[in-house]
FIVOKE-528738 format. One line per field, with one value per atom (N, C-alpha, C, O): atom name; y negated, z, x; residue in one letter. Coordinates in pm, whole numbers. Atoms other than C-alpha are relative to their C-alpha. Example, Ala and Ser with C-alpha at 12.3 -4.5 7.8 and 13.67 -1.06 7.14 Angstrom:
2
atomo	(N,CA,C,O,N,CA,C,O);
y	(119,450,-120,-118,119,106,-109,-220);
z	(0,780,0,66,-6,714,73,90);
x	(89,1230,90,194,-82,1367,-77,-26);
residuo	(A,A,A,A,S,S,S,S);
//
This chain:
182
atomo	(N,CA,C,O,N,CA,C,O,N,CA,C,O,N,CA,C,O,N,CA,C,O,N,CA,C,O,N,CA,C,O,N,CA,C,O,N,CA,C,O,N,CA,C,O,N,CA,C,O,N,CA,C,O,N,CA,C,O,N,CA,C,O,N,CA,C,O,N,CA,C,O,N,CA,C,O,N,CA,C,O,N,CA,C,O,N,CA,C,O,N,CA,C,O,N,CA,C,O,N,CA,C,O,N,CA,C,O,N,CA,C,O,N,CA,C,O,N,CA,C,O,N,CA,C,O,N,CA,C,O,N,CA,C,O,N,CA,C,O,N,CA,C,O,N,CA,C,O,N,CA,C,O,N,CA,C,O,N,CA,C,O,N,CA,C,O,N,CA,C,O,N,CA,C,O,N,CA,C,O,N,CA,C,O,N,CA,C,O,N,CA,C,O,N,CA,C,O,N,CA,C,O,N,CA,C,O,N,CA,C,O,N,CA,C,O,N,CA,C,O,N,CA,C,O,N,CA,C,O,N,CA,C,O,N,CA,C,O,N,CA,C,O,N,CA,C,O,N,CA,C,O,N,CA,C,O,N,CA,C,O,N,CA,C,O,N,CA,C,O,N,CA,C,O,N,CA,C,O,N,CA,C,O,N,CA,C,O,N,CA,C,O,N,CA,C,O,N,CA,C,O,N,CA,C,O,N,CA,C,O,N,CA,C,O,N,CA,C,O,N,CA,C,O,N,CA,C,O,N,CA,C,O,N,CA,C,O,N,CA,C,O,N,CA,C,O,N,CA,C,O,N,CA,C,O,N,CA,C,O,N,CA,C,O,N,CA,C,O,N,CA,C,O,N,CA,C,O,N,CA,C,O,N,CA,C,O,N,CA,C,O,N,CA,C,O,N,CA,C,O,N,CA,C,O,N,CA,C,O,N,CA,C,O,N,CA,C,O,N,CA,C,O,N,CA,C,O,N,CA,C,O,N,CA,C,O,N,CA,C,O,N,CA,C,O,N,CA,C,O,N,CA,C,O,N,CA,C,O,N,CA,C,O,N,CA,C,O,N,CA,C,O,N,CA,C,O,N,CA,C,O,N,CA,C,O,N,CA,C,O,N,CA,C,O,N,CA,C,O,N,CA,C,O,N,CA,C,O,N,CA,C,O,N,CA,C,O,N,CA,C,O,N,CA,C,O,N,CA,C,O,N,CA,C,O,N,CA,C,O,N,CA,C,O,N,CA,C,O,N,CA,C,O,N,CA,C,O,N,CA,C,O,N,CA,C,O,N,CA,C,O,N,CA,C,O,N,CA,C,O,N,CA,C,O,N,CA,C,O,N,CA,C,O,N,CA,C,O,N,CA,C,O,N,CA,C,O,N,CA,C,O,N,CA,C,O,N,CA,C,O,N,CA,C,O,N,CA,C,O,N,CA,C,O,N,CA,C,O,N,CA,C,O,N,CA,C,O,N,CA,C,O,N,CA,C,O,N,CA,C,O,N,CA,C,O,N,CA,C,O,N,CA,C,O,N,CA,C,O,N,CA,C,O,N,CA,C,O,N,CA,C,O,N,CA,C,O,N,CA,C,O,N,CA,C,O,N,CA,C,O,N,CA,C,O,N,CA,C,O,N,CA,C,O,N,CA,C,O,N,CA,C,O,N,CA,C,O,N,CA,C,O,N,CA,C,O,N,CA,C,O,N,CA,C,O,N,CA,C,O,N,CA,C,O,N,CA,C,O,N,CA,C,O,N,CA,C,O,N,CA,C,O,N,CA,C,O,N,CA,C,O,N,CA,C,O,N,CA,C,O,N,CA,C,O,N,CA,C,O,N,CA,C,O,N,CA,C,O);
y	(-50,1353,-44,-156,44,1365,-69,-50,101,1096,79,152,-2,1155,-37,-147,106,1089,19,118,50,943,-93,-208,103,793,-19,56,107,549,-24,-28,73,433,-150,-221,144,98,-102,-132,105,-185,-145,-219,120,-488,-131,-239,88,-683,-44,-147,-54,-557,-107,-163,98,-788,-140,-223,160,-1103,23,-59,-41,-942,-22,-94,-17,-915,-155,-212,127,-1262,-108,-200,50,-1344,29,-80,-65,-1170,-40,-67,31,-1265,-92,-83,166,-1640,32,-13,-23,-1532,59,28,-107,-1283,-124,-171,137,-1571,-106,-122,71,-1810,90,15,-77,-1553,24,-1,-29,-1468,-82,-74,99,-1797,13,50,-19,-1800,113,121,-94,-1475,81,169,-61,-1377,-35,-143,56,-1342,33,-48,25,-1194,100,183,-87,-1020,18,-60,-70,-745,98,195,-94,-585,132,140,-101,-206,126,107,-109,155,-87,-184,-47,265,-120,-118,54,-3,-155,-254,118,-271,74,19,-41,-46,1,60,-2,-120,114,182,-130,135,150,262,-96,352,22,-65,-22,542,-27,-33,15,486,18,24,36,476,-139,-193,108,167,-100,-204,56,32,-72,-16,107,-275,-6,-80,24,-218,-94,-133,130,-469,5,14,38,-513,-83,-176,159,-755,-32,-15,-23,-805,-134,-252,154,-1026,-11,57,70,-1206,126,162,-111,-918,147,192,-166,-591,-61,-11,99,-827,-80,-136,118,-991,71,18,-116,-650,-45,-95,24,-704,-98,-86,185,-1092,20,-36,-26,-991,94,53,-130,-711,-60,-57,119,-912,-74,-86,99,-1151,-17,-115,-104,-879,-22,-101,-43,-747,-107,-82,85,-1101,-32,-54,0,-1136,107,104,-97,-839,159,268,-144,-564,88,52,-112,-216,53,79,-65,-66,96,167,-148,239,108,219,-128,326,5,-17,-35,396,128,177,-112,718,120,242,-106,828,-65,-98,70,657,-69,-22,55,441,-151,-230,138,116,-99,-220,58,21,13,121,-13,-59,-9,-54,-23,8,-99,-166,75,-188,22,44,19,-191,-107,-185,137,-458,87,57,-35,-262,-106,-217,125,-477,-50,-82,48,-593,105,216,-95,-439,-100,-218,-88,-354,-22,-127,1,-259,-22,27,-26,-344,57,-4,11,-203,-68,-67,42,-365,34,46,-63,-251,-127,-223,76,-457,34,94,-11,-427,-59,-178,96,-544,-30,39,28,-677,148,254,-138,-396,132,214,-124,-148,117,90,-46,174,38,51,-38,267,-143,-138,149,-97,29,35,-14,-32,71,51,-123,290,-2,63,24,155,-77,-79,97,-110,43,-17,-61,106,127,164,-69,336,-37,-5,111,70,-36,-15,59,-80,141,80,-150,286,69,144,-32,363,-108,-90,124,21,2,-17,12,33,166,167,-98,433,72,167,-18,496,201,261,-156,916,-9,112,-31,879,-50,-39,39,693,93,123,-114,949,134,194,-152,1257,-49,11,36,1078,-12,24,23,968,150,167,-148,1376,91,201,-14,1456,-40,46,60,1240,73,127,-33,1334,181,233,-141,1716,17,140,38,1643,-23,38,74,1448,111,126,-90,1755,138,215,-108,2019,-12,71,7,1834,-129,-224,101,1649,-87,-206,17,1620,-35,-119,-25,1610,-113,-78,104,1278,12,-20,-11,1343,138,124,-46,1633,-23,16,38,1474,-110,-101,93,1201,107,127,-113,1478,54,35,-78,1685,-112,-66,72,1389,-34,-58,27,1320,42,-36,-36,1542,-73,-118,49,1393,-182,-251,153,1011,17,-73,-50,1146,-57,-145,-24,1230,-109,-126,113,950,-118,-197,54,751,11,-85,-18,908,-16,-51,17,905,-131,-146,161,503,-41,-119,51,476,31,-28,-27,661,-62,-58,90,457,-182,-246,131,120,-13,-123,4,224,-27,47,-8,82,-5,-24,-16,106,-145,-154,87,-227,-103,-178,41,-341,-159,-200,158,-732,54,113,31,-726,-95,-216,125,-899,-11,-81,91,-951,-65,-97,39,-1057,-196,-276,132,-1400,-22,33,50,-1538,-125,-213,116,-1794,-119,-236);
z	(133,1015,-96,-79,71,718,-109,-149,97,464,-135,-148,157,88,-81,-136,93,-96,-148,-219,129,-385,-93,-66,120,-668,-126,-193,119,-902,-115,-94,57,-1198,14,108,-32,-1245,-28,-141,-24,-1125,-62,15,4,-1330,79,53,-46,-1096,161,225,-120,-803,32,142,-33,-853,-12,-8,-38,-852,154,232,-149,-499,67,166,-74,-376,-27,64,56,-525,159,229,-96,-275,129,186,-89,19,68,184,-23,32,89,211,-80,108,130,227,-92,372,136,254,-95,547,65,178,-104,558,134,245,-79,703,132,219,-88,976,79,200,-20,1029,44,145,-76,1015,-38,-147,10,1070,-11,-46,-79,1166,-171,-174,169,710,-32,-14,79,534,-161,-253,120,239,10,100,72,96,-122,-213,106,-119,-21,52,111,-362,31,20,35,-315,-19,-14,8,-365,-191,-264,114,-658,-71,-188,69,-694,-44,-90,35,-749,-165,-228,149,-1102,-83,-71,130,-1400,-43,-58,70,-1537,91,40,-102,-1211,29,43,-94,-1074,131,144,-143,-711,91,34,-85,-385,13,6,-28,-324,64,95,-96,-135,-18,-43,-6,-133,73,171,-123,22,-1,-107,-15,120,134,247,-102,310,11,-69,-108,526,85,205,-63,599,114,97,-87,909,45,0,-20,1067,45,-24,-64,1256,99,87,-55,1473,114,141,-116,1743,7,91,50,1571,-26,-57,38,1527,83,54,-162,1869,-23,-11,-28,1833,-174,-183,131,1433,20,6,-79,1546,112,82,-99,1811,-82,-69,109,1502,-101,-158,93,1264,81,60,-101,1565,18,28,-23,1611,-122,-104,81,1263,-45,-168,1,1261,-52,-37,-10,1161,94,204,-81,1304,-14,-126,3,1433,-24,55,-10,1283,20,2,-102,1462,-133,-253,102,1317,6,96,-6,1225,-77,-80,50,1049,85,13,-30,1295,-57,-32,125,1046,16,-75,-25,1220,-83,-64,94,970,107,164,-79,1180,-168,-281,88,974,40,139,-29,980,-108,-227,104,803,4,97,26,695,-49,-168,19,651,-62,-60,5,534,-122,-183,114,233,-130,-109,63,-101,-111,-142,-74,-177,156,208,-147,171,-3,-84,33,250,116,222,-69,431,29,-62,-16,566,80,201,-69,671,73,5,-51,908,-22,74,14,819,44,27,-29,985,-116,-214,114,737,-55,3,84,526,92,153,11,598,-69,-169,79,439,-100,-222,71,381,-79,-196,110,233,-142,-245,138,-21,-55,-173,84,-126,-61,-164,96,-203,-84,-196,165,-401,-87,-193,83,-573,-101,-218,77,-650,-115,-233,45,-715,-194,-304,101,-967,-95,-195,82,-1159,-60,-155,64,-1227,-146,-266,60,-1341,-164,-276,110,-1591,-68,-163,71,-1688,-36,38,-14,-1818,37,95,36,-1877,165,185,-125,-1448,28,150,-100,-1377,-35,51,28,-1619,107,163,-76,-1427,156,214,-140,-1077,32,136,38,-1226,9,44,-26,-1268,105,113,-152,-933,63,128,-130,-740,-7,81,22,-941,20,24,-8,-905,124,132,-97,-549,111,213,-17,-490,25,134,41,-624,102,136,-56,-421,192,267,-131,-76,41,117,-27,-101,154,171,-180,294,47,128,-65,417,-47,-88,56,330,65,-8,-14,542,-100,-183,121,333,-104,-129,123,-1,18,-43,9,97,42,-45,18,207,-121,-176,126,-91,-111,-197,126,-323,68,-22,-64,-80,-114,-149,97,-333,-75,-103,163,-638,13,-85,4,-509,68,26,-51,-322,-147,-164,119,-676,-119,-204,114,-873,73,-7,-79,-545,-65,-85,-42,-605,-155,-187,138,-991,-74,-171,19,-1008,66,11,-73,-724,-66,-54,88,-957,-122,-178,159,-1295,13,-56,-13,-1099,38,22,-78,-920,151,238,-116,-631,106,52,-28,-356,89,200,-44,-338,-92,-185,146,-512,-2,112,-23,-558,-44,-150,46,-592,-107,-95,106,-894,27,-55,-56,-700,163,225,-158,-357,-14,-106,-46,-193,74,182,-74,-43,101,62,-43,227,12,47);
x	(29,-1766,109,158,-106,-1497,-71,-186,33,-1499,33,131,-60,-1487,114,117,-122,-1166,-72,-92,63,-1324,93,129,-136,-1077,-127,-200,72,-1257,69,191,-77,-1145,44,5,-63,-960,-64,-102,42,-1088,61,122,-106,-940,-24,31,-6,-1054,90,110,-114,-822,106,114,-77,-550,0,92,-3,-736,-37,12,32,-883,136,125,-124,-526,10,-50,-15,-462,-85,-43,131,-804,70,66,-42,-632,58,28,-150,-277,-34,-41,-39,-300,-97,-36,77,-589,72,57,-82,-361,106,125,-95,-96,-44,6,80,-339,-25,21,10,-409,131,134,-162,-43,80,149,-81,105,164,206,-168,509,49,167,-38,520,48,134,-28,532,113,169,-134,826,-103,-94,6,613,-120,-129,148,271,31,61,-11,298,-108,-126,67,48,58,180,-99,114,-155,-277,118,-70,-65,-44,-2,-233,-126,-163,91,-495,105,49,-91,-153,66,156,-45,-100,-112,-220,135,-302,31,133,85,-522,45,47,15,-461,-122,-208,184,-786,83,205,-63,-735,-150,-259,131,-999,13,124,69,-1162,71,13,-20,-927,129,236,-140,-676,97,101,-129,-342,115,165,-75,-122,77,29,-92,210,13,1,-53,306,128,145,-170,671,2,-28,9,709,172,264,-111,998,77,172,-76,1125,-118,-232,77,1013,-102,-212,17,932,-170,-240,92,663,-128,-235,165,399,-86,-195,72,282,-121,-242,93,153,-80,-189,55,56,-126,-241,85,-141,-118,-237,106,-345,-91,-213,113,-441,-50,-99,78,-546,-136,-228,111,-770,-96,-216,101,-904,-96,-216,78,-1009,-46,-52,83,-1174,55,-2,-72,-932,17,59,-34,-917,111,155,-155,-564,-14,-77,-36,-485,152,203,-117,-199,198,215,-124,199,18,86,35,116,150,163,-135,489,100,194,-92,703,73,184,-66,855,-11,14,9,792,-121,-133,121,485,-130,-148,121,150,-128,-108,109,-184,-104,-78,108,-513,-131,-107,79,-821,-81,-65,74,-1064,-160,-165,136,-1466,-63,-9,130,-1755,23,-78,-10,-1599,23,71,-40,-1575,112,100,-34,-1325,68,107,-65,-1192,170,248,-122,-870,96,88,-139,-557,117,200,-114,-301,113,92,-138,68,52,87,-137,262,167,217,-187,660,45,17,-139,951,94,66,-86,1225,78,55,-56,1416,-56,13,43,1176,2,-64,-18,1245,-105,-103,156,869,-47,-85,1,824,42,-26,-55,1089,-14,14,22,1004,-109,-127,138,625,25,-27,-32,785,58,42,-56,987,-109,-101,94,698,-49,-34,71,483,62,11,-45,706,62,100,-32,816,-98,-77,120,471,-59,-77,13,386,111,63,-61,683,26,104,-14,665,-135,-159,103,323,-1,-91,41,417,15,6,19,430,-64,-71,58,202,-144,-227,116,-67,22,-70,-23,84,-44,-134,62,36,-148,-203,146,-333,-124,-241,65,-369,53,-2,-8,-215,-108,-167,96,-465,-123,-189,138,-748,-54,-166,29,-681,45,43,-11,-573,-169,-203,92,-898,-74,-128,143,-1127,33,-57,-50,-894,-56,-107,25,-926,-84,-65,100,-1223,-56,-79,24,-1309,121,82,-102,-977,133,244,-116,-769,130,224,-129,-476,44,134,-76,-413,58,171,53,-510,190,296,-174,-185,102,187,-118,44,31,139,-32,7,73,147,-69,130,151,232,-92,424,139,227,-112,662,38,149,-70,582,22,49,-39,628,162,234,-89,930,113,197,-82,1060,30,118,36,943,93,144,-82,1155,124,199,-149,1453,50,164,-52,1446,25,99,18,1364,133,212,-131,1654,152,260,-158,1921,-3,107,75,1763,92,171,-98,1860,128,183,-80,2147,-10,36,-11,2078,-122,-231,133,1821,-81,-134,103,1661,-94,-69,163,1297,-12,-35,36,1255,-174,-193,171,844,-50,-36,110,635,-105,-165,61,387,-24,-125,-18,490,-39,-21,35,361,88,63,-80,646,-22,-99,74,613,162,150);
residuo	(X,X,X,X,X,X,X,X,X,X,X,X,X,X,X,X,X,X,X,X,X,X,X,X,X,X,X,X,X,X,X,X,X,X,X,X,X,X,X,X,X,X,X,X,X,X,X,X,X,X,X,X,X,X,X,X,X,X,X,X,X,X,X,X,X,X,X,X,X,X,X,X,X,X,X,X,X,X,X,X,X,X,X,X,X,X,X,X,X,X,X,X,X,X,X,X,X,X,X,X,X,X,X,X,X,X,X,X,X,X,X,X,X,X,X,X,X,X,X,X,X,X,X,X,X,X,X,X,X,X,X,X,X,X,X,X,X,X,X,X,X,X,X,X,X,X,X,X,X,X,X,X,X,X,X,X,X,X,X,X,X,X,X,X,X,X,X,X,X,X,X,X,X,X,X,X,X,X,X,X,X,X,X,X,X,X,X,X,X,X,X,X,X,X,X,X,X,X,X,X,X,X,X,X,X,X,X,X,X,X,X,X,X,X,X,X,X,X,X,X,X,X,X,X,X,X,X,X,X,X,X,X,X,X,X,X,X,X,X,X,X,X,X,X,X,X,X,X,X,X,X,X,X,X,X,X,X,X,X,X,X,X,X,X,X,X,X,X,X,X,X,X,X,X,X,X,X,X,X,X,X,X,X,X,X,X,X,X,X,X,X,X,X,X,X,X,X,X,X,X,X,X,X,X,X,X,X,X,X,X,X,X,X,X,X,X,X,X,X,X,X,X,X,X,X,X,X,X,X,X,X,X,X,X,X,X,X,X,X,X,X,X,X,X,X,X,X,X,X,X,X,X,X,X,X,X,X,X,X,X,X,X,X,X,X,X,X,X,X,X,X,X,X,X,X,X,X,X,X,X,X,X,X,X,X,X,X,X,X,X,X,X,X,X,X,X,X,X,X,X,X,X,X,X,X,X,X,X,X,X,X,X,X,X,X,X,X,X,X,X,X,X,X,X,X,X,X,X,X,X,X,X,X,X,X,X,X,X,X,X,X,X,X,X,X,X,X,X,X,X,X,X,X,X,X,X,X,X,X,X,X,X,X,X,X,X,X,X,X,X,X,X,X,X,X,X,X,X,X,X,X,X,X,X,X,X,X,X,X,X,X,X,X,X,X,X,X,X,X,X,X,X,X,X,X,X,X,X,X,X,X,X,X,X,X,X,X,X,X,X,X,X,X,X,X,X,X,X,X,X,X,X,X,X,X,X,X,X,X,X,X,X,X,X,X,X,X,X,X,X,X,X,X,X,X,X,X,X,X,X,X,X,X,X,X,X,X,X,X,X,X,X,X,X,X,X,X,X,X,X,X,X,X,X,X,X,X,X,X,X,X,X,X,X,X,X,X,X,X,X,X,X,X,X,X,X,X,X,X,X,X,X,X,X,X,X,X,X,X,X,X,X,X,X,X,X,X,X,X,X,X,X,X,X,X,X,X,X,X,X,X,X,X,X,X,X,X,X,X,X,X,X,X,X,X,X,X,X,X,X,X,X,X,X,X,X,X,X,X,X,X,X,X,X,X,X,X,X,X,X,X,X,X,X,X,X,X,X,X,X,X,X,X,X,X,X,X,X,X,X,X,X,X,X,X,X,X,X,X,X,X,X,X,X,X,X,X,X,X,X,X,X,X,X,X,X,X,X);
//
């Protein structure tokens, strides 16, 4: 049966949840972190977003998904697979609200940097982050049943919002404000 993509409004309590998260994920993880990053639409104030806490996880190297991945699964995360070839593994966390996702990354991931670059372009341009706010939400109402759509269809306009943040700084790499470094 298909799930609802349901976008809420903003939760200000989101990024003390991530705050709750992080050091947890480390503890789980261990050596294997270079860094926990806040990302997705519930890491931008006064974003609607779904329910759900996402969070990368950059580890030592490529090497390191395998044994990371094992000790998701043991604490109770479900694999959902690297579904763009892009070297990022998925996970989820049920049972809690909110739910959370988590990405595994290897180091200079490109899909990493491009969420931090989002991330942080929204965060500092409010007239994109309202137009993304009325993307999702007219997104949301278009392909209600059908969430792989619902993320395809925005693919353009983060694409664009990528490439316009990447010619703004010059160059193409994001330091994070809110990464947990270990």
């Amino acid at each position: 049966m298909a799930t609802r993509v349901e976008i809420v409004a903003y939760d200000p309590g989101w990024p003390q949840r991530y705050l709750e998260i992080a050091p947890e994920l480390m503890r789980i993880l261990g050596a294997l972190v270079i860094a926990v990053d806040h990302i997705g639409s519930t890491a931008v104030p006064d974003m609607p977003a779904k329910a759900v806490i996402d969070i990368d996880v950059t580890l030592r190297g490529l090497s390191d998904i395998a044994a990371a991945s094992d000790l998701l699964i043991e604490a109770g995360y479900q694999p959902r697979g690297n579904r763009y070839d892009d070297d990022v593994w998925a996970f989820m966390l049920h049972g809690r609200e909110p739910k959370q996702r988590v990405y595994l990354c290897p180091p200079y991931n490109e899909t990493h940097r491009r969420r931090l670059v989002f991330r942080d372009h929204l965060r500092g341009h409010a007239d994109a982050a309202l137009a993304y706010a009325a993307l999702k939400a007219s997104l949301a109402e278009t392909y209600r049943y059908d969430g792989d759509r619902y993320t395809t269809e925005k693919t353009s306009f983060i694409n664009a919002i990528v490439e316009r943040a990447d010619r703004m700084t010059g160059d193409q790499s994001a330091m994070s404000q809110t990464s947990i470094t270990c």
